[in-house]
ZAFIMI-871445 format. One record per residue (C-alpha): residue in three letters; x, y, z. Coordinates in steps of 0.25 Angstrom, whole numbers, padded with zeros to 4 digits, always signed. Example, Ala and Ser with C-alpha at 12.3 -4.5 7.8 and 13.67 -1.06 7.14 Angstrom:
2
ALA+0049-0018+0031SER+0055-0004+0029
end
This chain:
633
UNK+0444+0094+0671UNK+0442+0095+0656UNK+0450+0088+0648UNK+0454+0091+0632UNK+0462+0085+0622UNK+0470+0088+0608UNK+0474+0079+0596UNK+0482+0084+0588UNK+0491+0080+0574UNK+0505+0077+0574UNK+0511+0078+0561UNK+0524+0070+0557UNK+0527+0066+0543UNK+0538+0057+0540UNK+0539+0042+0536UNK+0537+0029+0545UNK+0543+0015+0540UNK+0533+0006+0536UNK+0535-0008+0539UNK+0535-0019+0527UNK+0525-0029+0530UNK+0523-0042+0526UNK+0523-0047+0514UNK+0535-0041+0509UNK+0537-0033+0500UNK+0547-0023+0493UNK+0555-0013+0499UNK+0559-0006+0487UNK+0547-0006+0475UNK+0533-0002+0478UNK+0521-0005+0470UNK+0512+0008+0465UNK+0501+0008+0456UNK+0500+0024+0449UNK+0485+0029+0447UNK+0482+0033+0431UNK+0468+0029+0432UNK+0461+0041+0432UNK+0469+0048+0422UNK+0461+0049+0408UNK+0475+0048+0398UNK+0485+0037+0396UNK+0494+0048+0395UNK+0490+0056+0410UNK+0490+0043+0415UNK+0505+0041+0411UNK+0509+0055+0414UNK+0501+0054+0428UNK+0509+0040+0431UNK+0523+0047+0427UNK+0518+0060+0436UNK+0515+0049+0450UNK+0528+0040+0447UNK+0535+0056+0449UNK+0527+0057+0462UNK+0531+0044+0466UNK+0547+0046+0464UNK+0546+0058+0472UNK+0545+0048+0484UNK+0559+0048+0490UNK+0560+0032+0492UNK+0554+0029+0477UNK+0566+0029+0467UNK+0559+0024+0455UNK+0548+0017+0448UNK+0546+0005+0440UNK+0533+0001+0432UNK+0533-0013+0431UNK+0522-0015+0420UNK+0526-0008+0408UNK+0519-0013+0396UNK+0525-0020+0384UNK+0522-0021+0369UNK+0516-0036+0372UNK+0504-0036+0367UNK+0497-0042+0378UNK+0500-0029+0389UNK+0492-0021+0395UNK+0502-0012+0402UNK+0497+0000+0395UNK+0498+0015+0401UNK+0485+0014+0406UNK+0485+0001+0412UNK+0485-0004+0427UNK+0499-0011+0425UNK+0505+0002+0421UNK+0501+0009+0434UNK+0511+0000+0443UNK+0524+0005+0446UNK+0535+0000+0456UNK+0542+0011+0464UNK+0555+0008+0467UNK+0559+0012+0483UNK+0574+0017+0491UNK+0578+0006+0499UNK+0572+0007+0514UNK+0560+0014+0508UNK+0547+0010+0515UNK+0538+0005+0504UNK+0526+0007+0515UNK+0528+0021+0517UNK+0530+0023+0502UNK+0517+0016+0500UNK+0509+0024+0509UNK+0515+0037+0502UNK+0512+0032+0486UNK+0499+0028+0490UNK+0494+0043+0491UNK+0501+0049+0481UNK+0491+0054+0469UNK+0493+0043+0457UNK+0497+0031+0465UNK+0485+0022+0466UNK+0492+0011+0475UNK+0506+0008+0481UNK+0509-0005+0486UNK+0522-0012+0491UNK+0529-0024+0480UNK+0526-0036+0488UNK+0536-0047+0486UNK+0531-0060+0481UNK+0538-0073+0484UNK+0538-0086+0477UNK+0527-0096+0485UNK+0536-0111+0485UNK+0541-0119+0499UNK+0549-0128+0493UNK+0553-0140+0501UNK+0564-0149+0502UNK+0569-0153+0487UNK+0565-0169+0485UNK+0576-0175+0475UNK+0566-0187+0469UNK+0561-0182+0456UNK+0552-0195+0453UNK+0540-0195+0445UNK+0527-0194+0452UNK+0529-0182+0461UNK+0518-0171+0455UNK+0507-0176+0464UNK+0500-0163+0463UNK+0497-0166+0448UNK+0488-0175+0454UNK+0481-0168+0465UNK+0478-0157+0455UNK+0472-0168+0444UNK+0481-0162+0434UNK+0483-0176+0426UNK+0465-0174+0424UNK+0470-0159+0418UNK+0481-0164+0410UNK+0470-0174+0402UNK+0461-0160+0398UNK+0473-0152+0397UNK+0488-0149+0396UNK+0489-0134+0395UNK+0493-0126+0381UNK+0507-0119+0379UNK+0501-0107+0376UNK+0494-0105+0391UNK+0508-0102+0397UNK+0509-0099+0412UNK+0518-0086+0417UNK+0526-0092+0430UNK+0531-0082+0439UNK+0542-0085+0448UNK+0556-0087+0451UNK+0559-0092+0437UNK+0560-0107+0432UNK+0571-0116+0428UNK+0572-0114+0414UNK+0579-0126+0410UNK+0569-0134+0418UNK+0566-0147+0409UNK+0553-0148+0414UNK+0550-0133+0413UNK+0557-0128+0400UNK+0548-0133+0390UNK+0535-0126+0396UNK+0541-0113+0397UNK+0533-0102+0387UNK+0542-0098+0377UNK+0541-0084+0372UNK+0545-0086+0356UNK+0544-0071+0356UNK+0557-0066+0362UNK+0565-0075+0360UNK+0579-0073+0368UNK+0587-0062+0360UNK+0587-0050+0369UNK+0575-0042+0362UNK+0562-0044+0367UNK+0556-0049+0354UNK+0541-0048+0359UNK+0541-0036+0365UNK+0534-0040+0378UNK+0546-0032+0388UNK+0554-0044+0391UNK+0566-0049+0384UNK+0568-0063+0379UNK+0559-0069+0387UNK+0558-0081+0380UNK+0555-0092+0390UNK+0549-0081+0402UNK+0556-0070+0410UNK+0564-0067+0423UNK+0558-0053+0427UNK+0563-0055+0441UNK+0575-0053+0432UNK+0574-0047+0420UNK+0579-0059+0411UNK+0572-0068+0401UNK+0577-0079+0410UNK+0567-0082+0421UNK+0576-0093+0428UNK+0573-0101+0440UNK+0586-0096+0446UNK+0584-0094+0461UNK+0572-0101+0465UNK+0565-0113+0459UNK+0552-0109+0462UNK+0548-0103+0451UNK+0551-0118+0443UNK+0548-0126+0453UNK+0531-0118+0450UNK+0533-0120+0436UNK+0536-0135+0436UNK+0523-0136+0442UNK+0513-0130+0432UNK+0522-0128+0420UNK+0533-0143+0418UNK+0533-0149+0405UNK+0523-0160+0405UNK+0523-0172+0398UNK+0538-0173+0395UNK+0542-0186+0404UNK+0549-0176+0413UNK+0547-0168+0426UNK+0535-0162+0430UNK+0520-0161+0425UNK+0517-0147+0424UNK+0504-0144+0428UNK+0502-0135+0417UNK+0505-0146+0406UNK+0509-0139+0393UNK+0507-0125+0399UNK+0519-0115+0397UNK+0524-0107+0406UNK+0534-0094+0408UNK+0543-0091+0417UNK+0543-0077+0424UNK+0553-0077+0434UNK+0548-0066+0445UNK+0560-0068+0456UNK+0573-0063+0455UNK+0585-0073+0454UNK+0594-0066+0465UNK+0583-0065+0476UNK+0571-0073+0471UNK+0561-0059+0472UNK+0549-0056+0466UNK+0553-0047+0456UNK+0544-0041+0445UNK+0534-0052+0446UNK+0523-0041+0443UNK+0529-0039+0430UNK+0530-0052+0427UNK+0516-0058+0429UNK+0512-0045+0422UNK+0522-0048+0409UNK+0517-0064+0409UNK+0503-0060+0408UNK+0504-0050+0398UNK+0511-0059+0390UNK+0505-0074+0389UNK+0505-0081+0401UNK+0489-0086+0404UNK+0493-0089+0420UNK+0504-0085+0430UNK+0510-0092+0440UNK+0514-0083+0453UNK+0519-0096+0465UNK+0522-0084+0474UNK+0516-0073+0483UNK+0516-0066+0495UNK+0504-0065+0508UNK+0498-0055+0509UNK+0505-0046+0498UNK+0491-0041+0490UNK+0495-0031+0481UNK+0486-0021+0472UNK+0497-0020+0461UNK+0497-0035+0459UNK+0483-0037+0461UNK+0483-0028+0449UNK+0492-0035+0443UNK+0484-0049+0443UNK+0472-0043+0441UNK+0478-0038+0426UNK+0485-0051+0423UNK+0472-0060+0427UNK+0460-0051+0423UNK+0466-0043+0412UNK+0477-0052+0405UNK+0469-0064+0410UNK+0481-0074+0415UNK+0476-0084+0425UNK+0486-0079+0439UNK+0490-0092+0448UNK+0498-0088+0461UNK+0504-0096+0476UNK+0495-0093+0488UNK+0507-0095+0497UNK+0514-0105+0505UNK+0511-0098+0520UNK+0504-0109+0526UNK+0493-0098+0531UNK+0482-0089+0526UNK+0488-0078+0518UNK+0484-0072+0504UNK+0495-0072+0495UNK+0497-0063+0484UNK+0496-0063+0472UNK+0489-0077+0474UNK+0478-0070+0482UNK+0474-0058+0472UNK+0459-0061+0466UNK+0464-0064+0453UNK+0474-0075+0454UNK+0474-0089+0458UNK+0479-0091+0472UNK+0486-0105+0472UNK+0487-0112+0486UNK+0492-0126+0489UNK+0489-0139+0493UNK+0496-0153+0498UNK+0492-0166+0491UNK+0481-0169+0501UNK+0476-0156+0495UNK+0476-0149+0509UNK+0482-0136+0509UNK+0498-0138+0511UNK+0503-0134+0523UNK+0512-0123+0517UNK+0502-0115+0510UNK+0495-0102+0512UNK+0480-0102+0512UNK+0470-0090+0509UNK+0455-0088+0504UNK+0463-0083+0491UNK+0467-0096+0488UNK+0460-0100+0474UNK+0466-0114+0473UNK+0476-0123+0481UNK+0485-0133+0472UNK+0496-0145+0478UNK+0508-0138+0483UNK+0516-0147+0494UNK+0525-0156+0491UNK+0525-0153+0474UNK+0536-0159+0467UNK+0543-0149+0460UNK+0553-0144+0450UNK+0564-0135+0451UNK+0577-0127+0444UNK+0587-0137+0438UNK+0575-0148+0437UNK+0576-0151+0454UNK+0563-0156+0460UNK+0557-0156+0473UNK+0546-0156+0481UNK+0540-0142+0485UNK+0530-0134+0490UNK+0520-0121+0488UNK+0509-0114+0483UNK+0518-0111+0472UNK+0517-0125+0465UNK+0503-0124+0467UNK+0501-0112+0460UNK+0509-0118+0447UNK+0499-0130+0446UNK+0487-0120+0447UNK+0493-0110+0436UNK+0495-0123+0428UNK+0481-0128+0429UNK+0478-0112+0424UNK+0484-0113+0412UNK+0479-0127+0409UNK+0467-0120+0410UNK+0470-0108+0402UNK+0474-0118+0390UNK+0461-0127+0391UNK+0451-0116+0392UNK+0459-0102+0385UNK+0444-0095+0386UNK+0447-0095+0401UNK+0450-0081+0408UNK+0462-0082+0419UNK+0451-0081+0430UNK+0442-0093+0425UNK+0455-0100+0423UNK+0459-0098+0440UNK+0442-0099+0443UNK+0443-0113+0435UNK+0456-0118+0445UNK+0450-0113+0457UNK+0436-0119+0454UNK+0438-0132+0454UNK+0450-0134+0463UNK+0445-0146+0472UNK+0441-0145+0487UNK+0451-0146+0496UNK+0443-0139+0508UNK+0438-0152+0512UNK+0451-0159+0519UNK+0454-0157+0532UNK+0466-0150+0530UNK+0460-0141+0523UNK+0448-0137+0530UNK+0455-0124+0539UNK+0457-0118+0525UNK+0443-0117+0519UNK+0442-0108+0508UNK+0458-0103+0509UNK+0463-0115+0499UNK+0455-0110+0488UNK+0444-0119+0480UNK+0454-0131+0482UNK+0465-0138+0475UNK+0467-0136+0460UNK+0461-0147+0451UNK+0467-0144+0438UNK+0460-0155+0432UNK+0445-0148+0437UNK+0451-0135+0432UNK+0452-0139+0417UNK+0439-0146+0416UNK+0430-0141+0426UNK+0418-0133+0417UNK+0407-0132+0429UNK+0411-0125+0441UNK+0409-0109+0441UNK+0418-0098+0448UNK+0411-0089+0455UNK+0421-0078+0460UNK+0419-0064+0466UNK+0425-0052+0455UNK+0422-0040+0462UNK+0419-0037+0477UNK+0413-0023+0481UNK+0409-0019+0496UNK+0403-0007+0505UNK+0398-0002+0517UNK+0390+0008+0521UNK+0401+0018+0522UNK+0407+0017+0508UNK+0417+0005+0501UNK+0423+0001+0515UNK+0423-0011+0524UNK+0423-0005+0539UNK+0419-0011+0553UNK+0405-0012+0558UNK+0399-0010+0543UNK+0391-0020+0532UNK+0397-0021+0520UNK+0391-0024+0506UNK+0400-0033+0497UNK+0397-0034+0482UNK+0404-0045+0474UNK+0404-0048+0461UNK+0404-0064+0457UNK+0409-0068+0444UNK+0409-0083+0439UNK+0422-0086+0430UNK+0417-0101+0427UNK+0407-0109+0425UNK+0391-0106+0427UNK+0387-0105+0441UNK+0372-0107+0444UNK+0368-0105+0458UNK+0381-0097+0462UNK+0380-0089+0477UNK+0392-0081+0484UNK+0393-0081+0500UNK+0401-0073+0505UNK+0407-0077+0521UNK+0420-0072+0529UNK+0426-0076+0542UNK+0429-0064+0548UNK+0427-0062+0559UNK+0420-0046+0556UNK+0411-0050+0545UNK+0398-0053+0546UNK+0390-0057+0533UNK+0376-0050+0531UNK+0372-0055+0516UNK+0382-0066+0512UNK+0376-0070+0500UNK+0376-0067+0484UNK+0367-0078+0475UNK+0375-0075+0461UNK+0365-0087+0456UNK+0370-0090+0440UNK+0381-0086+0434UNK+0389-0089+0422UNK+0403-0090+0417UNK+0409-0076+0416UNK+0396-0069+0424UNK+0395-0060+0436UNK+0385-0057+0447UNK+0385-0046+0460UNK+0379-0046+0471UNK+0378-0030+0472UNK+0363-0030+0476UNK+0365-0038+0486UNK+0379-0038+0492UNK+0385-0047+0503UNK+0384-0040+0516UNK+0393-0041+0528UNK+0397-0034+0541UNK+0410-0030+0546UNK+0412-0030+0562UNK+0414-0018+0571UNK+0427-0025+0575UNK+0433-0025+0561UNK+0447-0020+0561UNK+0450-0009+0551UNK+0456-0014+0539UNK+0453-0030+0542UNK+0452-0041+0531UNK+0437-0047+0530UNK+0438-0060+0521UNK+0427-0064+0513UNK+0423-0075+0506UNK+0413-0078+0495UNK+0407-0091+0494UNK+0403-0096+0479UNK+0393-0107+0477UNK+0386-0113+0465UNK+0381-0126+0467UNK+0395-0136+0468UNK+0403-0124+0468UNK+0409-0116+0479UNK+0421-0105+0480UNK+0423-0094+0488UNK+0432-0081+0485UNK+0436-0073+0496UNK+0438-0058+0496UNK+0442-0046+0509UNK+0438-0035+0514UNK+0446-0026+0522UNK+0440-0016+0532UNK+0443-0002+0531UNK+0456+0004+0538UNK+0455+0011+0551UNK+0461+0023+0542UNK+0455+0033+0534UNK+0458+0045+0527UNK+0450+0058+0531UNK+0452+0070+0521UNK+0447+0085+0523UNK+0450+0096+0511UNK+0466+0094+0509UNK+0469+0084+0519UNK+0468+0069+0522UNK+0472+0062+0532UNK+0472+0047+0537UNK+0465+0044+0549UNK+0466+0030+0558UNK+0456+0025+0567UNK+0466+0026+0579UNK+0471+0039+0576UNK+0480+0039+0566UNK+0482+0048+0557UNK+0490+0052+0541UNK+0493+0034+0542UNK+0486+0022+0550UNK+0499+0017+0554UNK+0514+0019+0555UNK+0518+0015+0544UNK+0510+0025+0536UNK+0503+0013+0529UNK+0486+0017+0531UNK+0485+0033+0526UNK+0487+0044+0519UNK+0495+0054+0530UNK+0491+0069+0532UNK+0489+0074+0519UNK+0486+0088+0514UNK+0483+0093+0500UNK+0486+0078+0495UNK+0501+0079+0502UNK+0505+0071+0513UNK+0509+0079+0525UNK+0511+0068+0534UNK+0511+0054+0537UNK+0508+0054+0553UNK+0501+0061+0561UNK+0498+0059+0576UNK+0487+0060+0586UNK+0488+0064+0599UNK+0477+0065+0611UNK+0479+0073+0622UNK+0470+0073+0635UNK+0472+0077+0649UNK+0476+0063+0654UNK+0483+0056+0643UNK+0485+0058+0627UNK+0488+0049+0615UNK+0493+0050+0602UNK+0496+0042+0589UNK+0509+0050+0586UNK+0523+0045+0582UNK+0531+0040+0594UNK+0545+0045+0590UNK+0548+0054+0578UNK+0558+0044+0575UNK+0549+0032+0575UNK+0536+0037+0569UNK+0526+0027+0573UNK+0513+0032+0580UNK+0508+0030+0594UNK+0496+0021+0596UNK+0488+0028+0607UNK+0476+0028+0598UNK+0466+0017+0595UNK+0453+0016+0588UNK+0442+0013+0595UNK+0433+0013+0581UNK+0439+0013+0569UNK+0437+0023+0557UNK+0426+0022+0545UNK+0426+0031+0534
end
């Protein structure tokens, strides 16, 4: 009996809800990024920006617009027509909009070179039960950290203030007061007498607010962090900040009616612009990695060169935080006083440097104290031992000034307790002392990371890849300096592992482009898995290690032909890899979108299959079809 068969598209084009996944994040503000790179005039660019925000408004669920970096007549900011800071925009959605869906549809539109959603931060602290006694003696960590060897060689200056960005701080605080910045250029009269945008902000700002008052009002968290680095010290009162002399202001990021994270963005952008030499973020998310904000650091650190200090979380499990975990800030984890990793805290090979962070005598609003707990407090010690730095050695960049804290943080890989966590607590416990005067040890770190196959720029199954790096030191002269690179998973295998750099001196660069690292991915990868890496440093006594992923390819791709694209999935999908219209591009003809789901049906004489929606009412496709082999390009 001969037997045949037909496939055949069926063609539906309306919305499915897309599910919000963890973390959270907004429901009503997405994050776009508008394309004017290629366009050769300032003025084109501005004209083409106004001509896509149009397109965009177009969109039923979008009902307006916001750009949140506008410049200023400071003379410190680089929010110009043409810069990167000036290409964000937050859209503002209809309640019950699906910020998915939206994403997926800003994200082919001409002019928009990325949407992502807002990811909500939350401030990293677990506090524990409040402990009346406020005796003397109860800053052990001082100790553990050899801060009193610091406080010999150096007290911090006034002039390396610290930008604190949280929930505020008790203003009246007596131990706090005196060490807040004061801005002696707009003084409070209702005129913004410096011209920098905000007015009146004479001792910081609330710009989860909008007020020149950035009072610890709901939460304490935000003073409790800056007690830490930033008391008054020396005054026969309180606490011993870490930071000594070092100033501070307080930018208050978290609105007093619900404690949200509220234009923090903003904030870290305006207190870099505008003095601060470090920033404090005590808060985060897992998981929540964000190109906007990566772009963001990457200004304020390599551009306006401000040292970034931020929590690595308080989930006792291995989970990269952001923004702690980005390349360009100092991820900040935390330890007990037997400087084992403290049962509360997250660990992650993005971890740079772990400080004390359990049972930490604290300050809060209305001068209460207690004891408390988190990465938070952590992170307020280490941006204090920045700024010490910052005033001892001013020549320093904000990257030399984290390489130095990361560097010569002690071992703590060596107790028992520690052990399970090799290379996921950073390079050990911050030695603040060491910090300051340490003049020997280099920092060799990986600056750029380039990789290919046979078949192009991708990382698929069953395929070598080459990986080029290029090593920079940021410290002291290294000699004999060698990178190996390893990984534990389990569908790598290293071919070439090895890059001898050899000397290399402060400031200097080497890459291994003629002779890359070589590895092979296993037939058995899954599409679109996480390989971790890591690069081993050594130079004689020295040893670090910087980790860095790869992600294999998707089981998707786009095929075009003449006017039409469409996306294809390894098990048989076609306009979006999955239901929730996440992974494509749809049907599209003559660069219009002509639908968001198609099905694939098989007919044979015995029995058929297909992919197709399962009601017209609930739009979510059958599963008949799997791959047997996955899709390269």
């Amino acid at each position: 009996m001969k037997r045949s068969f037909i496939i055949f598209f069926l063609i539906f084009a309306f919305n499915l809800n897309a599910q919000q996944g963890d973390p959270l994040i907004a429901d009503d503000i997405i994050v776009v990024k508008v394309g004017t790179k290629n366009l050769p005039e300032k003025q084109n660019a501005r004209i083409n920006q106004v001509e896509i925000l149009d397109e965009i408004l177009k969109i039923k669920q979008i009902k307006g617009y916001k750009q949140p970096f506008k410049g200023s007549s400071n003379k410190n900011t680089r929010v110009r027509s043409n810069h990167i800071l000036s290409s964000f925009y937050y859209l503002k959605l209809d309640k019950g909009s699906s910020p998915d869906s939206l994403i997926n549809e800003l994200n082919k539109m001409e002019g928009i070179e990325y949407a992502e959603p807002f990811y909500l931060m939350k401030p990293l602290y677990t506090p524990n039960d409040p402990e009346a006694d406020p005796s003397t003696g109860k800053q052990k960590y001082l100790e553990t950290i050899n801060a009193y060897q610091a406080w010999s060689h150096e007290q911090g200056d006034n002039n390396v203030y610290v930008g604190v960005l949280d929930t505020g701080v008790d203003m009246d605080h007596p131990d706090l007061t005196g060490n807040i910045k004061i801005n002696e250029d707009d003084p409070v009269n209702g005129i913004d007498d410096d011209g920098d945008g905000l007015v009146d902000n004479y001792r910081g700002y609330d710009f989860s607010n909008d007020d020149n008052e950035p009072e610890a009002d709901k939460s304490s968290h935000g003073t409790s962090v800056t007690g830490i680095g930033f008391s008054v010290t020396d005054n026969n009162y309180g606490f011993a900040g870490v930071g000594f002399n070092t100033k501070f202001v307080p930018y208050k990021i978290f609105t007093s009616q619900s404690n949200f994270f509220y234009r923090g963005y903003e904030a870290m952008i305006f207190a870099a612009e505008n003095g601060c030499k470090v920033l404090n973020l005590s808060w985060g998310a897992p998981s929540a990695r964000s190109k906007y904000v990566e772009e963001i650091i990457n200004y304020i650190v390599l551009e306006l060169d401000v040292v970034v200090v931020a929590a690595a979380g308080n989930t006792n499990g291995e989970y990269d935080f952001y923004p702690a975990s980005y390349t360009n800030v100092l991820s900040v984890g935390s330890t007990n006083y037997n400087d084992e990793k403290a049962n509360f805290a997250s660990y992650s090979p993005y971890i740079d440097v772990m400080a004390p962070g359990k049972s930490i005598f604290v300050t809060a609003n209305n001068d209460f104290k207690y004891y408390s707990q988190g990465t938070s407090l952590s992170t307020a010690m280490v941006s204090a031992t920045a700024a010490l730095i910052r005033a001892r050695y001013p020549d320093l960049t904000a990257l030399q000034v984290m390489e130095r804290i990361r560097v010569t943080a002690d071992d703590i890989y060596h107790i028992e307790a520690n052990k399970p966590y090799k290379g996921k607590l950073g390079h050990g416990r911050l030695n603040v002392a060491r910090a300051l005067l340490d003049y020997t040890t280099p920092s060799l770190r990986m600056i750029d990371l380039k990789y290919y196959s046979k078949l192009g720029n991708y990382a698929f199954y069953d395929d070598t890849l080459s990986i080029e790096t290029t090593i920079s030191n940021l410290l002291s002269t290294s000699s004999d300096a060698k990178a190996v690179i390893k990984s534990n998973s389990p569908y790598v295998t290293i071919i070439d592992s090895v890059f001898n750099i050899g000397n290399l001196n402060s400031n200097e660069w080497k890459n291994n482009n003629n002779s890359p690292f070589k590895i092979y991915i296993d037939p058995t990868t899954p599409p679109g898995q996480q390989l971790r890496f890591t690069l081993h440093f050594s130079d004689n006594d020295y040893a670090a290690s910087q980790p860095f992923d790869i992600f294999t390819e998707p089981s998707f791709f786009e095929i075009e032909g003449k006017n039409l694209k469409l996306t294809v999935g390894s098990s048989g999908t076609l306009a979006f890899d999955s239901d929730s219209l996440r992974n494509g591009i749809g049907l599209v003809y003559n660069d219009t979108l002509i639908s968001r789901s198609l099905g694939l049906f098989y007919f044979h004489s015995s029995d058929s299959a297909d992919n197709s929606f399962l009601t017209i009412e609930k739009p979510i496709h059958n599963k008949d079809f799997q791959a047997t082999k996955y899709l390269k390009k």
